[in-house]
N, C-alpha and C positions, 0 to 999 in steps of 0.2 A: 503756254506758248504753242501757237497752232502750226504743223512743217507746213508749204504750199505744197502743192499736189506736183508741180513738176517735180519736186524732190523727193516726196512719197515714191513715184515713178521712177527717180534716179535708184532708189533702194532696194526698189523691186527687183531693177536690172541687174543690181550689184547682188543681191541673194541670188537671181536664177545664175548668174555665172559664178559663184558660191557651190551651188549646187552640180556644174557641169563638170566642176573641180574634182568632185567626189568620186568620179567615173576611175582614172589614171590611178586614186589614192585604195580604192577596195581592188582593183588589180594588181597592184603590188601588195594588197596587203596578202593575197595570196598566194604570193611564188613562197618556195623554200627555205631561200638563202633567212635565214635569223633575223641580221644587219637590216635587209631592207625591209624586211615587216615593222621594226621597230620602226624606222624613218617613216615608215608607212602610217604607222598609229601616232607618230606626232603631226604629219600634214592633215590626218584625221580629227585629232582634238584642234587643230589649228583650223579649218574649215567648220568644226562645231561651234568654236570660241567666233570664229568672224560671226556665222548666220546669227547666234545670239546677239551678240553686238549689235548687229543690223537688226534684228525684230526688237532689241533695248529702243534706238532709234525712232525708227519706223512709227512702236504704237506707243512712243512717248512712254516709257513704262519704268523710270528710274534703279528698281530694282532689277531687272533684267539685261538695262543697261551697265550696272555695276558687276551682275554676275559674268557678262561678257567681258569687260575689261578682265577683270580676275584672271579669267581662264584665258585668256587672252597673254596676260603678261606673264602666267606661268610656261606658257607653252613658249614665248619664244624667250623664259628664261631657258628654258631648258634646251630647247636648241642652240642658244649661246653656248651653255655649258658644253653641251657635244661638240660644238664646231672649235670650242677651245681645247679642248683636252684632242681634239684628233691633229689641231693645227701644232699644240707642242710635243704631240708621239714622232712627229715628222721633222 
């Protein structure tokens, strides 16, 4: 199955702004505070897990594509789990 080329182009757009994401998440990965380095290293693996996903896509490449889903549904299991156990501390 061949992508067309406007779509090709749409994935391109969606990595470089993938990639501008990166900026805000390696800045907080370096403040202090503990808490927000971790949050930090999960919009990290969350921005690795997209751009795979999108180069899966992109060069048609099955396994790649699968590796991204993976990493993908790990990370936002696991921001579930955080967002749950902070929603019932409260």
């Amino acid at each position: 199955m061949d992508i067309p080329v406007a779509f090709r182009w749409a994935i391109v757009a969606l990595a470089v702004l993938q990639l501008t994401a990166l900026v805000p998440v390696v800045r907080r990965m370096r403040r202090p505070d503990p808490a927000v380095r971790t949050d930090a290293r999960l919009d990290l693996f969350d921005v690795i897990a997209s751009l795979t996903l999108l180069a899966g896509v992109g060069l048609e490449n099955a396994p790649l594509l699968l590796v991204g889903f993976a990493l993908l549904g790990a990370v936002i299991t696991v921001k579930g789990f955080r967002a749950l156990r902070r929603h019932q501390r409260t």
